[in-house]
N, C-alpha and C positions, 0 to 999 in steps of 0.2 A: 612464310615459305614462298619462296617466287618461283613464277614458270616461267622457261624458257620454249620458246618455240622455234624449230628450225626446216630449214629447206637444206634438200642435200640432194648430189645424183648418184647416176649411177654411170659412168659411162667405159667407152672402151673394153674389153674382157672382165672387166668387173660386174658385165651385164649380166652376167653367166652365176653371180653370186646370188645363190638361194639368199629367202629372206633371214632363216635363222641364223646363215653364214652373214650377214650382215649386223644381226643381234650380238654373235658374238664378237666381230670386229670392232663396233660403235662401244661394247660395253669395256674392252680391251683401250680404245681411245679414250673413254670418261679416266681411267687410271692412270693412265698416262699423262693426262692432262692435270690431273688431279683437281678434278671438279668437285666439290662439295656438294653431294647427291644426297637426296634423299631417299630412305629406306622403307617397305611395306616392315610389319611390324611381323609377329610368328616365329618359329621356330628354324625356317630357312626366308630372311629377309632378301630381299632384292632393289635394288635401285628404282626408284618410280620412273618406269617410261614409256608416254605409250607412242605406239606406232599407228600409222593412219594407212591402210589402203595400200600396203607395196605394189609395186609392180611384178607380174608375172616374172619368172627366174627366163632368161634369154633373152629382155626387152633393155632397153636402156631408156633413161630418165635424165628430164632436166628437173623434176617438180616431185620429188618424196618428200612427206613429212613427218615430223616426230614432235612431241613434246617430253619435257623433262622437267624435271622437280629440284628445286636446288635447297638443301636445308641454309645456304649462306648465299645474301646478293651479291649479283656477278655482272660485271657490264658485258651487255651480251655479244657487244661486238669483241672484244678481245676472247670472251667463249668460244666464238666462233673460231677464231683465228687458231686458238691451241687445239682443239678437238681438228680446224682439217689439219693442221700438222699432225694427229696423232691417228690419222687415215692412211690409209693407203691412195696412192692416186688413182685416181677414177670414182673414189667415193669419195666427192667433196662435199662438203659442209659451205654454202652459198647466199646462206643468211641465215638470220636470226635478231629476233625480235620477242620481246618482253610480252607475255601473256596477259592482255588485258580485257578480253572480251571472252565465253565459253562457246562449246561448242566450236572446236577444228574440223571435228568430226563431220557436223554437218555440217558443215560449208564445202564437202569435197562431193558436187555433187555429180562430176563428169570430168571426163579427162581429154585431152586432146593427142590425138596420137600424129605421129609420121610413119606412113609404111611406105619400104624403099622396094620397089620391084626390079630386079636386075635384071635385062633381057626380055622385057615386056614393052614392047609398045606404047606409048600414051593412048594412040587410038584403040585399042583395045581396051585399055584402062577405060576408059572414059568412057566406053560401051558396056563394063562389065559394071563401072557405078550407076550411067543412068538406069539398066535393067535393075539394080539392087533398088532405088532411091521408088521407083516405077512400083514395085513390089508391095503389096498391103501387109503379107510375112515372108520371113525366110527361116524357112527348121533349119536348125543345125544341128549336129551329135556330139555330142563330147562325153568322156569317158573321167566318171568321180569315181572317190572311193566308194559311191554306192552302187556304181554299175554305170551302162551307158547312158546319159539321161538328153531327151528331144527339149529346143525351145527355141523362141524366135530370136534370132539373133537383131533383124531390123526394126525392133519397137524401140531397142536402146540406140539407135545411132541417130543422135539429131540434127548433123552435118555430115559429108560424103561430100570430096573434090578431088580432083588430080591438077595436081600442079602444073605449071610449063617447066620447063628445063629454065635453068638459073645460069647466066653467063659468068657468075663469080663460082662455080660450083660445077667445075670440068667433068666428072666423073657422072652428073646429070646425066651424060649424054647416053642413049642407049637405055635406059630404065624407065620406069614410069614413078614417081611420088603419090601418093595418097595423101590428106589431111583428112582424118574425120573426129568429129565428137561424139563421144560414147555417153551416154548416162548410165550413172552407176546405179543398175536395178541387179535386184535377187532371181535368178541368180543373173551371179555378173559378166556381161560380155567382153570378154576380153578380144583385142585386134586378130587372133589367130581365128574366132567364130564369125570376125566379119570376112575372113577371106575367106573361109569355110561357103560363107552366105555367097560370093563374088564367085566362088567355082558354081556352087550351086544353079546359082542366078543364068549364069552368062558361060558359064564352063572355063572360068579364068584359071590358069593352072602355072603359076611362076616355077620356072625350070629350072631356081635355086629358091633355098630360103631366102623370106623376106628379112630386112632389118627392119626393126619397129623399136621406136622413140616416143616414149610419153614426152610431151611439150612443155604441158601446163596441166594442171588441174585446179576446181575452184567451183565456185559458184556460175550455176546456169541461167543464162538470159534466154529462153524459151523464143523471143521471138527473134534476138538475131542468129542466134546460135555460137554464141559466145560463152567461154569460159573466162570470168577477173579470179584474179590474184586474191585467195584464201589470207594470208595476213596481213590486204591491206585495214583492215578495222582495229587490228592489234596496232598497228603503226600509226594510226590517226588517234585512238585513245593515248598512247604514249605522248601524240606532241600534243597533244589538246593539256596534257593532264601538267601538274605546276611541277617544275623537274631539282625546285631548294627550296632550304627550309624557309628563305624569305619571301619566295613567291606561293607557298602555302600557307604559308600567315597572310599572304595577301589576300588569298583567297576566299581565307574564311573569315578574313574578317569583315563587318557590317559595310556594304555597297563593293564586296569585294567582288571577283568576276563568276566565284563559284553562284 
């Protein structure tokens, strides 16, 4: 049974698509496509797929992932190719790669976001992260299906910047950018509880909705505050590994390179 693993976004109006509205679209595209999938076993089977960590329903993404179960091998780049044709645009399909290491899961261990402030000053920006960054906590409130529940929002953010304005990126002008890194703790801080933290903090109060862009997600480097790239060990096992039947006869045989 081989896995597939993919990267896909979310962008443009398609940000605004809940996760289950994406469940069903993706499983609508394996049909289409006519993926040979495989099935959970029971009385109502279903396609083996799992999902990793969506993004909040309003945010937009360069970095969601998914794994899939294929009952027949598939070269995963023309996989790829047929499933984004069987997308709608704005939810591409932007790689994929052959499952060879476990644990996707945990390798998503932070995400990196972009929050776009319209009509916000940078100097204000910039005053409302270093009061957050200065901060030992920040409570925020946020309303679950359990009620409204308190936590800190700043023990998850492990980076906090504002960006300069971009000269290839005209519409910079008059906004402020944000770059932060979130770590993904229990419960999870999602970018609307760090602006929540920025009003708190600083009284930061954006006079439209923000736009927010997850970047990347991945494995956390704690001292730079860096997020890498989640399937790159899938893709280093793939070229390491022998790819014909003649170079795994090489392999295994006596002084071979296995």
């Amino acid at each position: 049974m081989q896995r597939i693993r993919l990267r896909y976004t979310k962008r443009g109006r398609l940000r605004f698509t809940s996760h289950r509205d994406f469940q069903r679209a993706f499983e609508r595209a394996l049909r289409r496509a006519e993926v040979p999938m495989a099935y959970s076993a029971g009385f109502s089977p279903h396609p083996k797929v799992s999902y990793a960590n969506a993004a909040p329903t309003g945010t937009g993404s360069e970095a969601e992932y998914l794994e899939i179960q294929l009952a027949e091998a598939r070269d995963p780049e023309k996989l790829r190719a047929l499933l984004d044709e069987s997308l709608p645009e704005g939810l591409d399909v932007i790689e994929s790669v052959e499952a060879r290491t476990s644990g996707l899961a945990d390798r998503l261990q932070a995400s990196v976001w972009e929050i776009r402030l319209d009509q916000v000053a940078q100097a204000d920006a910039e005053r409302a992260a270093a009061a957050f960054l200065e901060a030992d906590t920040v409570e925020v409130e946020r309303r679950t299906k359990n009620g409204l529940r308190t936590f800190d929002a700043r023990a998850a953010v492990a980076r906090l910047e504002v960006l300069p304005p971009r000269a290839d990126r005209p519409g910079d002008a008059g906004c402020a950018i944000l770059r932060l890194v979130v770590r993904h703790l229990t419960p999870a801080v999602r970018p609307d509880d760090v602006l929540s933290g920025l009003r708190a903090t600083a009284d930061l109060a954006p006079p439209v909705p923000a736009a927010v862009t997850r970047l990347a997600q991945g494995l956390l480097d704690e001292e730079s505050g860096t997020v890498t790239d989640p399937l790159a060990p899938d893709r280093e096992a793939v070229q390491a590994a022998p790819t014909t039947a003649a170079e795994l006869t090489a392999a295994m045989a006596p002084g071979g390179s296995a």
